[in-house]
N, C-alpha and C positions, 0 to 999 in steps of 0.2 A: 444413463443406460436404463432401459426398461428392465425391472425384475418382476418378472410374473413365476408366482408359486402354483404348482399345477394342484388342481384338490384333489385331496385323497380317493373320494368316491368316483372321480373321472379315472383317476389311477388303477384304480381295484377294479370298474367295470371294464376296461380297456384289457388287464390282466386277464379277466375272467373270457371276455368273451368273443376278442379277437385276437388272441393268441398273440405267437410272434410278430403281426402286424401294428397288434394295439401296443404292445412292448415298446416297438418301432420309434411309434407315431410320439409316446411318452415320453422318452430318451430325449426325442429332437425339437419336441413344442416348441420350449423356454426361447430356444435360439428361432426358431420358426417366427412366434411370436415378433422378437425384436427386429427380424430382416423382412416382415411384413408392413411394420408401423413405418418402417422407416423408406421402403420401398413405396408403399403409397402417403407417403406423406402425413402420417395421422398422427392425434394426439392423442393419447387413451383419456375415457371420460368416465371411470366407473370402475367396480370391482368387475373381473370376468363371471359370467354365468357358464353353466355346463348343464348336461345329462349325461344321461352314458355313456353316449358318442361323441360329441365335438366341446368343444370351448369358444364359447363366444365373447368378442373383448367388446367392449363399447367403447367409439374412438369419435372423435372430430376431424374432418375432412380439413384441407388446407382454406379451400374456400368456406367455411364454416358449417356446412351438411353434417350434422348426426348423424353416425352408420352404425354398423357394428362387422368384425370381421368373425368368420369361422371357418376353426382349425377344426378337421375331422381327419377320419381316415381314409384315404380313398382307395373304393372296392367299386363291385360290381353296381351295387345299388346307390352310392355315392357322387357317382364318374357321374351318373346322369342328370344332377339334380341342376348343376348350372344348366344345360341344357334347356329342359324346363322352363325354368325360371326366362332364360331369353324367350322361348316359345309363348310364352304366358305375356311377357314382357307388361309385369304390374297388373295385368286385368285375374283380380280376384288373388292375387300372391305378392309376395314380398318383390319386390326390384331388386335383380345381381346391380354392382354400381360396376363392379370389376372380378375380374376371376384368375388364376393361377391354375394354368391345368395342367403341369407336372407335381403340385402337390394336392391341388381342389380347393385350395382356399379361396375364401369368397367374401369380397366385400357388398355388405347387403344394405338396404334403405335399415336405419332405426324404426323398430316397431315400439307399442307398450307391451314392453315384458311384460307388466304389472298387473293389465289386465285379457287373462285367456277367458276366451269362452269358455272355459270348465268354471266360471266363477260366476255365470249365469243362473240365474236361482232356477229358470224355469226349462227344464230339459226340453221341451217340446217345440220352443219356442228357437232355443239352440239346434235341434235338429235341422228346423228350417233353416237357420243360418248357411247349415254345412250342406245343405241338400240345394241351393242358389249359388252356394261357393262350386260346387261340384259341378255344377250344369255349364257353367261356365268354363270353368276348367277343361272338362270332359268334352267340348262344345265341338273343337278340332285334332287333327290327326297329328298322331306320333313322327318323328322326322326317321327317316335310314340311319341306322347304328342302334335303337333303342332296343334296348331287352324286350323279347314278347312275351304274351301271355299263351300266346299258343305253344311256347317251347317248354312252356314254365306246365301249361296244363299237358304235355303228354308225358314230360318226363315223371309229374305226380299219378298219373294214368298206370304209369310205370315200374312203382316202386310200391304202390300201393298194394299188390296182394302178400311184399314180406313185410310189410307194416301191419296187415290184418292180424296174421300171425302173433305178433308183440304186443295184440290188445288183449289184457285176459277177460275184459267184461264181454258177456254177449252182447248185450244192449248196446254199449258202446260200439263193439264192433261194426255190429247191424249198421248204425247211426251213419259210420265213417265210410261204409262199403257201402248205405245210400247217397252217401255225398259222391263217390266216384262215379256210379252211375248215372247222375245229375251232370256230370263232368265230361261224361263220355258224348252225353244226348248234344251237348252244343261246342265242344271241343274244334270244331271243323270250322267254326266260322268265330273263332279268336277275337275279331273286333281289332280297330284301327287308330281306338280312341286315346289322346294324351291323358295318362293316368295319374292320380297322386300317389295311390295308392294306402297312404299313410294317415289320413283326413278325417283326425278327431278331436273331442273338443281342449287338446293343449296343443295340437297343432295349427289353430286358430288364434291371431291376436289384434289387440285393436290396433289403429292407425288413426291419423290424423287426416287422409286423403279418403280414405274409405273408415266406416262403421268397423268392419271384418276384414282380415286377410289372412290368406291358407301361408305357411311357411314348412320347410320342412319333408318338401316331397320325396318319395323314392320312385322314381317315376319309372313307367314300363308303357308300351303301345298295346291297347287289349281294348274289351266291350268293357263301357263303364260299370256294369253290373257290379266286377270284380274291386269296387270301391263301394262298397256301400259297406263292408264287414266292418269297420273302423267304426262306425255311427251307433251300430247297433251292440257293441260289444263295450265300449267308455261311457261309462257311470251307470253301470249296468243295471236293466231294471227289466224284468222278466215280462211280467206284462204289457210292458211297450214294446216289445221288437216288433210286432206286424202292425203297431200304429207305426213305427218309424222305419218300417220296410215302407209301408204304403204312402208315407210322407215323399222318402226318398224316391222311390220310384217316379208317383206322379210329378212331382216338381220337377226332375230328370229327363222328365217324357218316355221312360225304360218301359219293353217288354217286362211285365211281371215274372213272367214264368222264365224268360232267358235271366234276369237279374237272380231271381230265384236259384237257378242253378250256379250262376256262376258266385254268390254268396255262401252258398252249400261246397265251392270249390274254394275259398278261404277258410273255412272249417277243416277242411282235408288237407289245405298246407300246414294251416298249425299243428292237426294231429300229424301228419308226419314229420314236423320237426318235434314234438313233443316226444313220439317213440325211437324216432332217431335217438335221440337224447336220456333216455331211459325213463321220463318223467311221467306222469300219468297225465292222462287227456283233458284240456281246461274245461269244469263245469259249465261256467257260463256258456262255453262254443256248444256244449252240448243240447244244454238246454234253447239255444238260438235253432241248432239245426231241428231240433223234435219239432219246434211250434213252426216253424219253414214249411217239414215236412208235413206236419198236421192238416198246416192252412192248404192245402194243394196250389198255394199263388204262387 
């Protein structure tokens, strides 16, 4: 019988920050775990890796295919990712091999954990990566059922003047209350496009089939613009966001000035979940939106 020890840090995060679901999901892995291997016929190949969210086991297929399975929680942003993944079907993203959609589990191609693009010495050269990964990605439209971005941008439209309120800095305020005005100006024409949403450099890892591949998405239907915040915000370096705004866009073929706003509307999700939450607004986002709104691109 398989005994899989769940990690502590997957435990505490799961505690932390999805409540009774992550509880849930904790409780029942171990047994999850063994009625998956056994169900798809696998042989585990490896210790299990994690982050916050899922547990992924490394397994061998009956026919001998390296895969790896992941156990996560399934929620709103979750439900969607096999989805995805079929849509994508491998070009520029990991391959689902099999999926569970009463729990989300998902058997996926083996990547090299070992090696992410966050291990690329040269930032710029990585932007490119994710800016050719995303075009592709971004290239076709959302299927019916997917989360939009259009509901996603009015309900932030929405909530955004008692959030003003809970920011005590001026300047900050300013910042976050030009980001909804940014929000307002292209809100009406939401975009159509399959999004990752998530697409940064440790959501990137190598393959044997391809150089790169995206894994890991939380996918929604929207204007690609609304991906490009992930790029400019991991391994953060102040002085490159409008070389790597203007990377991404041209490589994307984006509207600067729609990419622009709907960038400045990833700013204004995180500061409303930041005051949601009582916490103070991320520097880095801030300093992203100032030089945004500096550039007028």
């Amino acid at each position: 019988m398989i005994d899989i020890r769940v990690p502590d840090e997957l435990v505490a995060a799961q505690h932390m920050y999805a409540g009774a679901a992550g509880r849930a999901f904790i409780d029942v892995l171990p047994a999850r775990v063994r009625e998956f291997v056994e169900r798809w016929e696998l042989t585990p190949d490896g210790e299990p890796m994690h982050g916050q969210a899922a547990l992924v086991l490394p397994v061998v297929r009956a026919d001998g295919m390296p895969a790896v399975v992941k156990f996560q929680v399934l929620d709103e942003e979750t439900e969607g990712e096999p989805v995805a993944l079929r849509v994508w079907g491998g070009d520029g993203a990991v391959r689902l091999l099999d999926h569970d959609r009463a729990t989300g589990t998902m058997l996926l191609e083996r990547l090299d954990e070992g090696r992410m693009l966050s291990t690329m010495a040269d930032t710029r050269e990585a932007v490119l990566v994710i800016a050719g990964l995303l075009a592709r990605l971004t290239a076709g439209p959302a299927p019916e059922g997917m989360r939009r971005l259009g509901d996603i941008a009015a309900q932030m439209v929405e909530d955004l003047p008692a959030a003003l309120r809970e920011i005590p800095d001026p300047a900050e305020r300013a910042i976050v209350e030009r980001c909804g005005g940014a929000v307002r100006e292209v809100m009406g024409e939401p975009g159509d496009r399959m999004l990752h949403w998530d697409l940064h450099f440790e959501n990137v890892l190598a393959a044997e089939r391809e150089p790169w591949l995206a894994i890991d998405p939380k996918p929604l239907a929207g204007d690609p613009g609304f991906d490009l915040w992930p790029v400019l915000d991991n391994r953060f370096e102040p002085d490159e966001v409008l070389w790597r705004f203007d990377a991404l866009t041209e490589v994307m073929g984006l509207d600067r000035a729609r990419a622009r706003a709907w960038t400045l509307g990833r700013v204004l999700q995180n500061a409303l979940w930041e005051t949601e939450d009582g916490r103070p607004l991320p520097p880095d986002d801030m300093e992203i939106a100032r030089r945004l709104l500096a550039s007028g691109r």
